[in-house]
N, C-alpha and C positions, 0 to 999 in steps of 0.2 A: 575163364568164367569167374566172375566176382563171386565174393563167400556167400550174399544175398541170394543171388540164383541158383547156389549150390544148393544152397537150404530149402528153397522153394521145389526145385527138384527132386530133393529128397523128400520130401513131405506128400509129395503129389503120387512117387513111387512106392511110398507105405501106405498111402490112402487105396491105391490099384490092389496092390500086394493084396492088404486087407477087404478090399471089395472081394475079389475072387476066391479066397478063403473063406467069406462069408457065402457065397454064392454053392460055391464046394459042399460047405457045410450044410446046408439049406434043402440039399439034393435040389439041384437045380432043373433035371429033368421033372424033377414030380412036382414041384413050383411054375415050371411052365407050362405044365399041362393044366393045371389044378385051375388056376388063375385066366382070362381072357385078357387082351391086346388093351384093353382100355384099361388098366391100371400100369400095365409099364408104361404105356405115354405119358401118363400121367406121373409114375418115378421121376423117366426120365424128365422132365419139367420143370417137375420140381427140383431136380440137381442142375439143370441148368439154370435156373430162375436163383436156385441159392450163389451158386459159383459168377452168376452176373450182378445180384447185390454186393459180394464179396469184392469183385474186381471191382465195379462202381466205389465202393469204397474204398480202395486202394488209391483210385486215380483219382477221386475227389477231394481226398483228405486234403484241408488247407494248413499251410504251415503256419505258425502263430508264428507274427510282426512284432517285429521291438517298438519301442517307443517311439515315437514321430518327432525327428527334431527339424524343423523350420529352416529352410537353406536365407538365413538373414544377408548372407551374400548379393545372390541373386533377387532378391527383395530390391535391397540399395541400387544393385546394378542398372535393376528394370525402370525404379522409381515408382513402384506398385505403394500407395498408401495405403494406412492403417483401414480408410473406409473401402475404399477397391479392393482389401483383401476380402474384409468380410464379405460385402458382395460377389466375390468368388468364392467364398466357404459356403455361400446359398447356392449360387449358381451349380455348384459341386454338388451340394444337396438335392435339386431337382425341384428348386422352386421358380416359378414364374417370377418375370418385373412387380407384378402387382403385389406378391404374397413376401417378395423380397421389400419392394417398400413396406410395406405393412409392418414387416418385421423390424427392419432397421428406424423405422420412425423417419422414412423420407417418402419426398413425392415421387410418382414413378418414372417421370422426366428426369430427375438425378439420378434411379438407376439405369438408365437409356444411357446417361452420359459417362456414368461410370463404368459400364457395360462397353459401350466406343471405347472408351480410355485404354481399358484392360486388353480389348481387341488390337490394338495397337500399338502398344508397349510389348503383348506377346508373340506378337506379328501372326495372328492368325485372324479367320474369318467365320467363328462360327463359336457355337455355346460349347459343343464339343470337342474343337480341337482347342479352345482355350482350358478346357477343364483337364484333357490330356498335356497340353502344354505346362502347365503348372504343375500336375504329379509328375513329371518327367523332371522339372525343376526341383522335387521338394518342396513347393510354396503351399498345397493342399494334401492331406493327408489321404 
């Protein structure tokens, strides 16, 4: 067992530990009687609703990325120019032809054709496997 899930382990077995001690403490018979069915469900809810943000957070935390360096290899190798990259840094962005011309100051027949180009050069057939294809390259961040 790695020293990670030792620890987790142990953490989980003080927390019980401690539960039942407080439960002990509490007289737990005279807490059960005292009290009705609709506020333990309600405990219990809430420690599971807590311990499911918890794990949600565990498995969600993103790791922080180093800095993005540009595969200029594969750039040359592809023959991807400077204007077909940008037009894939918008494509990658989630902009339409139209919002892509608008941006780069072309008509949207240029980006049609540089749109072909890029499809070709990365041999794929689609917006998203070329935006995949190019982070698998390095070419898009």
């Amino acid at each position: 067992m790695s020293r990670p899930m030792i620890r987790i382990v142990i953490v989980y077995a003080l927390l019980l530990a401690g539960g039942a001690f407080a439960l002990e403490w509490l007289q737990y018979q005279y807490f059960a009687k005292a009290y009705s069915v609709e506020v333990y469900i309600i405990l219990i809810a809430l420690g599971f609703a807590a311990l499911g943000i918890w794990v949600g957070h565990r498995l969600t935390t993103q790791k922080p990325r180093g800095s993005f360096e540009r595969n200029k290899a594969a750039l040359q190798s592809l023959g991807i120019s400077g204007r077909e990259l940008e037009v894939l840094e918008a494509l990658a962005g989630g902009q339409s032809n139209k919002e892509i011309a608008r941006t780069l100051a072309i008509s949207p027949n240029t980006v049609k054709t540089h749109v072909a180009k890029l499809y070709a050069k990365l041999q794929v057939n689609g917006r998203v496997r070329a935006i995949e294809e190019a982070r698998s390259l390095h070419l898009i961040p």
